[in-house]
C-alpha positions in Angstrom: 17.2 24.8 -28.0 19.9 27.2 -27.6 20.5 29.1 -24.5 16.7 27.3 -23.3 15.6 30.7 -22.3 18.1 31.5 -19.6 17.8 35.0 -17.6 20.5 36.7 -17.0 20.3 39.6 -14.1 22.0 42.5 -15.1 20.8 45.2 -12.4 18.1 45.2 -10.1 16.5 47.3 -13.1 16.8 44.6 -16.1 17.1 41.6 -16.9 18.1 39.3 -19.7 16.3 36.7 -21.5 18.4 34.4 -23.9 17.8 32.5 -26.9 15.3 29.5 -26.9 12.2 27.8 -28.6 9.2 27.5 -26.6 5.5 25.7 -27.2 2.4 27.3 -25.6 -0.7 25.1 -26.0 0.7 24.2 -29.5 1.7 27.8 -30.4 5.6 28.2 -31.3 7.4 31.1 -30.1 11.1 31.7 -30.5 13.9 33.9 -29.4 16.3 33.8 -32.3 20.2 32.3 -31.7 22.6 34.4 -30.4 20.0 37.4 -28.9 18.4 38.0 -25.8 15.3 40.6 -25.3 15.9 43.2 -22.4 13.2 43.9 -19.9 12.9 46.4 -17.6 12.2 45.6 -13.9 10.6 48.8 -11.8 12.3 50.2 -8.8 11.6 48.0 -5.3 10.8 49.9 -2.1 12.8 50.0 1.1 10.9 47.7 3.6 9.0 45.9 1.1 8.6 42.7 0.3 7.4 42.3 -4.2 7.0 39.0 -6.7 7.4 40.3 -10.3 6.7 37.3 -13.0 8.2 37.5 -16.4 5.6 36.3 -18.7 5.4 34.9 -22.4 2.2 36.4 -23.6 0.0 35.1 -26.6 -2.8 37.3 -28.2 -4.9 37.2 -31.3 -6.6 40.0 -33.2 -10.3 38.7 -33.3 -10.9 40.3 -36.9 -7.5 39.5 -38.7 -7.0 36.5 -37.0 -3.1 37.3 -36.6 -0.9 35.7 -33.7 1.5 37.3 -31.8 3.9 36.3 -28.5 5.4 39.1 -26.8 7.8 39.2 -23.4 6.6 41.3 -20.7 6.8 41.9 -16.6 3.8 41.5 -14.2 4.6 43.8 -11.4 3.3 42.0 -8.4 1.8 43.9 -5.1 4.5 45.1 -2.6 4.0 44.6 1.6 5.9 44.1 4.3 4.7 40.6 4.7 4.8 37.8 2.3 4.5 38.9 -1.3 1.5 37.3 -3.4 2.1 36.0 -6.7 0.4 38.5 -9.4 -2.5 37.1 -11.5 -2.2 35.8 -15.2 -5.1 35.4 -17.8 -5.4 32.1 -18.6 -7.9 30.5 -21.9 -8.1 27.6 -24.5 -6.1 28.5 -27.4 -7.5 25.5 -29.3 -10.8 26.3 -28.4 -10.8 29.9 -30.1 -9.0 31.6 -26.5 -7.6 35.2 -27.8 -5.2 35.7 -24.6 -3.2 33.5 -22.5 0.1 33.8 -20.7 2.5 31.9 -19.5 5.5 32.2 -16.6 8.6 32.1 -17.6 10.6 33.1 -14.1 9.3 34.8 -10.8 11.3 38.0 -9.8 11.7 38.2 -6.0 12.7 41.5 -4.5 13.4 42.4 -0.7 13.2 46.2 -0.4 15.0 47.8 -3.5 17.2 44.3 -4.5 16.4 41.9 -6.8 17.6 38.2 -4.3 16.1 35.3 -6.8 15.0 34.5 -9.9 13.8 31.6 -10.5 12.2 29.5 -13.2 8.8 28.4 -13.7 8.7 26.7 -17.4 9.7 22.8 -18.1 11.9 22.1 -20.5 11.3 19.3 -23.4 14.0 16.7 -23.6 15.6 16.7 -27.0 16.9 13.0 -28.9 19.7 13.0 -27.9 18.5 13.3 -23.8 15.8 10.9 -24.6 17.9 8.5 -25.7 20.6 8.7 -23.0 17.4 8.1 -20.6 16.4 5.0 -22.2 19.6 3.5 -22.4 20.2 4.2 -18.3 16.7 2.8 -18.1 17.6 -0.6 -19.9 20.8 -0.8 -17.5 18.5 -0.1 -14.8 16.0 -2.9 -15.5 19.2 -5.6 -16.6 20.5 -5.0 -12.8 16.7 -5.9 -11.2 16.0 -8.7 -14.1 14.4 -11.7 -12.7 17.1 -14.4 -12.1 15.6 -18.1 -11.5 17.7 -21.4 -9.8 16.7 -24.8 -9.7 19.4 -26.5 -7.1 21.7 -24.2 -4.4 25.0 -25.5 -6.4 24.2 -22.8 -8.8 24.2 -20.4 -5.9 28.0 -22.0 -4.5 25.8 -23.6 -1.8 26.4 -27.0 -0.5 22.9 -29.3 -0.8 23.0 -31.1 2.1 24.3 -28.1 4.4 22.7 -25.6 3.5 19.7 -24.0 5.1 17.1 -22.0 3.7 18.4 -18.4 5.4 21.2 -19.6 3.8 19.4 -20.0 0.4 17.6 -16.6 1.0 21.2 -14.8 1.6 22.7 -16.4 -1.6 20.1 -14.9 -3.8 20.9 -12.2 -5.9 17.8 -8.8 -6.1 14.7 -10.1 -7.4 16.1 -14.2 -7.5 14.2 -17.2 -7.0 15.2 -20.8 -6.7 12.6 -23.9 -6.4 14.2 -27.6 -6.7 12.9 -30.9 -5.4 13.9 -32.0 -1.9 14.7 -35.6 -2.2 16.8 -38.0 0.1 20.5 -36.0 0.8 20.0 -35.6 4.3 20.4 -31.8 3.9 20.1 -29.4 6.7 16.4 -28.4 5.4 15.2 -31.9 5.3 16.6 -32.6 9.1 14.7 -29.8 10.5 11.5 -30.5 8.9 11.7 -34.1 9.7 12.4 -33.2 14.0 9.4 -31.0 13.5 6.9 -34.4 12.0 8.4 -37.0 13.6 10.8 -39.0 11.3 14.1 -39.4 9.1 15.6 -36.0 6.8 15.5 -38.9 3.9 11.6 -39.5 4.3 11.0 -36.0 3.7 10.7 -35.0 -0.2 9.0 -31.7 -1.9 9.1 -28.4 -3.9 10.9 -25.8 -1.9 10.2 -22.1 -3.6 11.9 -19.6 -2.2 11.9 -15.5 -3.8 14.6 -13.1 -2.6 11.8 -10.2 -3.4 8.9 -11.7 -0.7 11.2 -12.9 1.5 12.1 -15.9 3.5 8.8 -15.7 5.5 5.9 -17.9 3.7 4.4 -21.2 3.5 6.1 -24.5 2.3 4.5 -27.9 1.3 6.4 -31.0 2.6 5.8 -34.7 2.1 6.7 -37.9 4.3 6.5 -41.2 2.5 7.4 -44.0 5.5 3.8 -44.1 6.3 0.5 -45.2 4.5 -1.3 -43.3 3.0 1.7 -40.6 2.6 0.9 -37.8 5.1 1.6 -34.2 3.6 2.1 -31.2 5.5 1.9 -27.4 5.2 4.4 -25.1 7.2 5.5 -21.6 7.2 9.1 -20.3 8.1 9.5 -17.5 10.0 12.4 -14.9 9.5 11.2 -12.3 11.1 13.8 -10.0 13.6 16.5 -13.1 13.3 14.0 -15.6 14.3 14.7 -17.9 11.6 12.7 -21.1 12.4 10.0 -23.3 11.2 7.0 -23.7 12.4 3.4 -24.1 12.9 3.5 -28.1 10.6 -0.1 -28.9 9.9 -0.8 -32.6 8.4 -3.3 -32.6 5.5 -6.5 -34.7 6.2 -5.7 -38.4 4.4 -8.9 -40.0 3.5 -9.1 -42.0 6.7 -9.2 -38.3 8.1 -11.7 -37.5 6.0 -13.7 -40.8 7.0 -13.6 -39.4 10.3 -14.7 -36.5 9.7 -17.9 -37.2 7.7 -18.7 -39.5 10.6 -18.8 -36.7 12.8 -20.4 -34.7 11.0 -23.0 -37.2 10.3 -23.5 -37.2 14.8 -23.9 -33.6 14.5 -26.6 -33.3 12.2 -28.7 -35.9 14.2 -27.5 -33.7 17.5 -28.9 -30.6 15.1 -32.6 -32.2 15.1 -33.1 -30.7 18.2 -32.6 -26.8 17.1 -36.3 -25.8 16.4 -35.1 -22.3 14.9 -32.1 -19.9 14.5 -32.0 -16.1 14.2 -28.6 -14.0 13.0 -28.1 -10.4 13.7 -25.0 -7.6 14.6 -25.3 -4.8 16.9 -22.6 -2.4 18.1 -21.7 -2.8 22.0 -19.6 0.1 23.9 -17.1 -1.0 26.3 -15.6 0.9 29.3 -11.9 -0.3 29.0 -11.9 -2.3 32.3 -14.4 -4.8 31.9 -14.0 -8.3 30.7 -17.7 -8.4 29.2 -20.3 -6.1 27.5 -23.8 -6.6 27.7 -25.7 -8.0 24.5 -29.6 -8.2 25.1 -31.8 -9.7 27.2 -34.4 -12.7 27.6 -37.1 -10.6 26.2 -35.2 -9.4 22.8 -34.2 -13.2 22.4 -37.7 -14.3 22.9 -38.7 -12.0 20.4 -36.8 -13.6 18.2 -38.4 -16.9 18.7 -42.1 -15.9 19.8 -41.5 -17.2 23.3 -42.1 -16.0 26.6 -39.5 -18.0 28.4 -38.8 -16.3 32.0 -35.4 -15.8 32.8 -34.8 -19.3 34.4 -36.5 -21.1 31.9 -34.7 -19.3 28.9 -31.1 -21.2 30.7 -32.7 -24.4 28.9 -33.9 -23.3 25.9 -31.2 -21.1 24.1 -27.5 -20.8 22.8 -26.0 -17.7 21.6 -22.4 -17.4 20.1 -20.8 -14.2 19.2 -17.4 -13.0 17.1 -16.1 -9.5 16.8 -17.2 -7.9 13.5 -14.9 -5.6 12.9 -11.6 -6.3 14.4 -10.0 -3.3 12.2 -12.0 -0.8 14.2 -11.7 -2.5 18.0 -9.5 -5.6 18.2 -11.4 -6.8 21.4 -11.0 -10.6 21.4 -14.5 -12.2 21.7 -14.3 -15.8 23.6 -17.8 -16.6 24.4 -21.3 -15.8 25.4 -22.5 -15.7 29.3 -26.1 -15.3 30.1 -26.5 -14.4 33.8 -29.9 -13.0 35.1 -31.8 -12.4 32.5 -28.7 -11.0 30.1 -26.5 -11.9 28.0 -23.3 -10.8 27.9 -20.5 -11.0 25.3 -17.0 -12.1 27.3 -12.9 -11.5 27.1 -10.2 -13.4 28.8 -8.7 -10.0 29.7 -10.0 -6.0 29.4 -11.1 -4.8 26.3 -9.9 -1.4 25.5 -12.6 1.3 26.1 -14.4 1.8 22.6 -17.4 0.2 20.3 -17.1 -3.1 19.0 -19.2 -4.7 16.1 -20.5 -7.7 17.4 -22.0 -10.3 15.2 -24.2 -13.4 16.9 -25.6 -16.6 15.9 -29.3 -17.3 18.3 -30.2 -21.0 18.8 -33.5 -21.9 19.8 -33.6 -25.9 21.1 
């Protein structure tokens, strides 16, 4: 309220201290309207360097129990260097504390001048500011309110021209638009059909597009010249002007499926032959210019398996596979498992970079 405690320099030997209401752990304290209290500031030194803090000090008298706030200065340490902040006393009024100050400003001198004063307190919005806030935070949230669209007409967009940058560019901050792709030979539906092998009107689905995520996602298509209708998952990618689809991946039908269960159904009587299986990680170091690491040998392996297969015989009697397991700490690209001699080595198509590598592995005895 009022003058909010302003300080006013008046020489290098006082300084002002304006009107205000102030809260100190619940305590009021008050300069009245229209005063100021004078303090006096103490000489500075040529060649030094001093931090002087103006402070609001609270005490109460132990045996009456009465409360008072006073102004005063903290005279700080001078030096040539830099100037350390003087100590306050700090307690828990609440919790029966008979002392504790607060800062009001700090009081920087450079030899005998007084060059900055500058405030430490916060000051406590009023009504009438809190109001002004909330009203600039409701026009703040109406500009970044979620806008949806269900066809690009609504967006001055032509259906069958438009394509889905162009969808993306027509969006307005934090807009979405989802609408059913049918049969209007739009630019969207001819690119999607070159990429599965028919007509734009044979290709029908939700496109959802967000102006907040970005062009760049996955999309579900559907072509319905065929029998059963195939349905396909693809991603779009926007990335540095790209601005293409790609990577179109046909959902299994149940014929696929069919196929599928039969194959899995040659694999498990292929599986009859593994007699035993052992799973472990270790941590492998590589130099940075080789294309493998060693893993273990035939003796660890027959370990595993209480064997004592010889290093020719163990060629015929195990598999191992292998995958990195923790690509976040070394991104070395495992491909595959050699055994050579007696060893077993993990493999790259090209140089790992020098480092240690989690590597997990799956042991097969057959």
């Amino acid at each position: 309220m009022g003058e909010k405690f302003a300080a006013k320099l008046v020489s290098n030997n006082r300084l002002d201290i304006y009107d205000g209401e102030g809260v100190m752990q619940g305590v009021h304290f008050r300069i009245l309207p229209g005063t100021y209290e004078s303090l006096t500031l103490e000489n500075g030194t040529q060649g030094n360097k001093r931090k002087d803090l103006i402070i609001v000090k609270y005490e109460k008298d132990p045996e009456t129990s009465i409360e008072s706030v006073n102004l005063e200065v903290r005279k700080g340490t001078e030096t040539t260097g830099t100037p350390e902040i003087p100590q306050i006393v700090t307690s828990n009024i609440r919790n029966g504390g008979t002392v504790n100050e607060m800062v009001l400003y700090i009081v920087e001198y450079n030899g005998i001048t007084v060059t900055s004063v500058t405030k430490q307190f916060t000051e406590m919005q009023n009504i009438v500011g809190l109001e002004s806030e909330i009203r600039e935070l409701n026009d703040n949230l109406a500009m970044h309110r979620m806008q949806s669209f269900s066809d690009p007409t609504q967006l001055k967009l032509v259906k069958n021209t438009c394509t889905l940058i162009d969808l993306y560019n027509a969006l307005p901050a934090y807009g979405t638009i989802a609408y059913w792709i049918t049969s209007t030979s739009s630019k969207i539906q001819s690119e999607i059909a070159a990429q599965i092998g028919t007509t734009a009107d044979h290709v029908y689905g939700i496109l959802s597009l967000s102006k907040y995520l970005g062009p760049v996602g996955v999309y579900t298509f559907y072509r319905y010249d065929t029998f059963p209708e195939f349905t396909y998952i693809a991603s779009y990618d926007g990335i540095n002007g790209a601005n293409h689809w790609k990577n179109f991946v046909k959902l299994s039908t149940a014929t696929d499926i069919a196929s599928v269960n039969t194959s899995i159904s040659n694999t498990n009587s292929r599986l009859n032959s593994v007699k035993k299986m052992h799973a472990g990680t270790l941590v492998a170091t590589w130099s940075g210019s080789s294309t493998s690491v060693r893993m273990f040998g035939i003796d660890t392996v027959n370990s595993w398996f209480n064997q004592k297969y010889s290093w020719e015989e163990g060629k015929a009697h195990y598999i191992i596979f292998a995958m990195n397991g923790d690509a976040n700490t070394h991104s070395v690209h495992i491909t595959g498992v050699n055994y050579m001699s007696g060893t077993y080595y993990a493999i790259t198509e090209n140089a790992a970079a020098a480092g240690m590598s989690r590597i997990n592995y799956l042991a097969i005895h057959y």
